[in-house]
C-alpha positions in Angstrom: 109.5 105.8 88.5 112.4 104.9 86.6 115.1 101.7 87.9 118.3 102.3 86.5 121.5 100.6 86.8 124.7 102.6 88.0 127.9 102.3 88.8 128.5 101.6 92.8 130.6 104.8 92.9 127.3 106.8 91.7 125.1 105.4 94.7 123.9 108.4 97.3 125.8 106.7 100.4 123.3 108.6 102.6 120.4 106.4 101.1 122.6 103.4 101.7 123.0 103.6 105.7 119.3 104.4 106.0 119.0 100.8 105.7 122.5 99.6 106.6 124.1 102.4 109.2 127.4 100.8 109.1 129.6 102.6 107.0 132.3 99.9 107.2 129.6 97.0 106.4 128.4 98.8 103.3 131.7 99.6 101.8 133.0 95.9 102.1 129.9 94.8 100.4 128.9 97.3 97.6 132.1 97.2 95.1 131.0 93.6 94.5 127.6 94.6 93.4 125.2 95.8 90.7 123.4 98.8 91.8 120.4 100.5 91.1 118.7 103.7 91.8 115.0 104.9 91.6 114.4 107.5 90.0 111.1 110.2 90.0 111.2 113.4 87.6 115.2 112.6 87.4 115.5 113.0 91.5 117.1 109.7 93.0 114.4 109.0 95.5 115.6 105.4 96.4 118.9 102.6 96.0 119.2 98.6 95.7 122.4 96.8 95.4 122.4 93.3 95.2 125.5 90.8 95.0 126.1 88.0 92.8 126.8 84.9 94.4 129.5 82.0 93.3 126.6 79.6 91.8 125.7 82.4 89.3 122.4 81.8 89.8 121.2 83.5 93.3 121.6 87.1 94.3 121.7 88.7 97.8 119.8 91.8 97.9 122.6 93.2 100.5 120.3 97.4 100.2 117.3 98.5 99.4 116.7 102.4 100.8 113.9 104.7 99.9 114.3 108.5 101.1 112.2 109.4 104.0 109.7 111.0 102.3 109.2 108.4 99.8 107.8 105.6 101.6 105.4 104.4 98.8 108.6 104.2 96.4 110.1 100.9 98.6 107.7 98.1 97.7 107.7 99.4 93.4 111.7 99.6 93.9 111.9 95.9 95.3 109.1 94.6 92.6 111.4 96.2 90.1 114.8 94.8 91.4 112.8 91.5 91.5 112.1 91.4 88.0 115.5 92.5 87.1 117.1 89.5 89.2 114.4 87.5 87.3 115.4 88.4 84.2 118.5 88.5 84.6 118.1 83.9 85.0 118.2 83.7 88.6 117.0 80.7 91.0 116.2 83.0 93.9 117.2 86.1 95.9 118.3 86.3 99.3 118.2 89.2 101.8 119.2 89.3 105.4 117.4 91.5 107.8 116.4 91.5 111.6 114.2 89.4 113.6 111.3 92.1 114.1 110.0 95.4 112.4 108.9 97.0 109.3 111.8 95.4 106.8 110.6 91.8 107.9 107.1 92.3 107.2 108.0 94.5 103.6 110.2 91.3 102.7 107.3 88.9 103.3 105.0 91.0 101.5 107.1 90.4 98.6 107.3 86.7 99.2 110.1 86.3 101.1 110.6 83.3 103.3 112.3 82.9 105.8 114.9 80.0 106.0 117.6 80.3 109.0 118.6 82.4 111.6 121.8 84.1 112.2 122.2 84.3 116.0 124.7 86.9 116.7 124.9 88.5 113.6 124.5 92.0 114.5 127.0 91.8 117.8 129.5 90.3 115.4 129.3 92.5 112.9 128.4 96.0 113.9 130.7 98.1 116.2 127.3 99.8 117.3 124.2 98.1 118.7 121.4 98.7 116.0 118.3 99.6 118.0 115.0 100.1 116.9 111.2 100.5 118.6 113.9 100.6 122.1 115.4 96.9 121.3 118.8 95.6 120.2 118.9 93.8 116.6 120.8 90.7 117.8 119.6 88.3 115.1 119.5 88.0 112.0 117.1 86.4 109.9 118.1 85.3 106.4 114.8 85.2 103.7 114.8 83.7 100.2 112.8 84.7 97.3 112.8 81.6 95.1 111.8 81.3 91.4 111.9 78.3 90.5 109.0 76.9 92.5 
């Protein structure tokens, strides 16, 4: 698998609201970010885009997406993007995701942390309820990665 960094015009937007379904959300967000795609035998089989913030040295992961058929290429696409924020001289990277299922426990795998909640977030935010396992994301919990401890 290849990680390699495009330009946020180039991102599949089909990949990007597997993991954020709000159209509007996504294009507010992913001008102001460096973006990456995975790639296996030159097919795009996953995206990450992650956000500079003002101190220069955190990033927000704000998508991470894997195809459905490529499940095993999620975890090797985040280690990657991890290494790149790394290298790149970052303190820590942040990612916001909901208070139950699969994302939280991939982001903890990783190392994640969590470190506040977002009550509302997804009312506030999203003209359509985001539902999954038959209950509404209402929260959202926000996770750091930190590097320098």
């Amino acid at each position: 698998m290849n990680i390699l960094e495009v330009d946020h015009a180039q991102m599949p937007f089909s990949l990007l609201l597997e993991a954020d379904p709000s159209e509007k959300q996504v294009l507010s967000y992913l001008p102001h970010c460096r973006c990456y795609v995975a790639e296996v035998e030159g097919r795009v089989v996953g995206v990450c885009a992650i956000k500079p913030l003002a101190d220069g040295a955190t990033y927000e992961l704000m998508n991470i997406a894997v195809g459905p058929k490529q499940q095993g290429v999620g975890s090797r696409l985040l280690n990657g993007v991890i290494a790149i924020v790394k290298a790149m001289g970052a303190n820590k990277l942040l990612v916001g995701t909901g208070t139950f299922g699969y994302q939280l426990t991939f982001y903890q795998r990783a190392g994640f942390r969590v470190v506040a909640v977002d009550r509302d977030f997804f009312l506030h935010h999203y003209d359509e309820p985001i539902v999954e396992s038959g209950i509404q994301h209402k929260n959202m919990l926000r996770l750091e990665l930190d590097f320098v401890s």
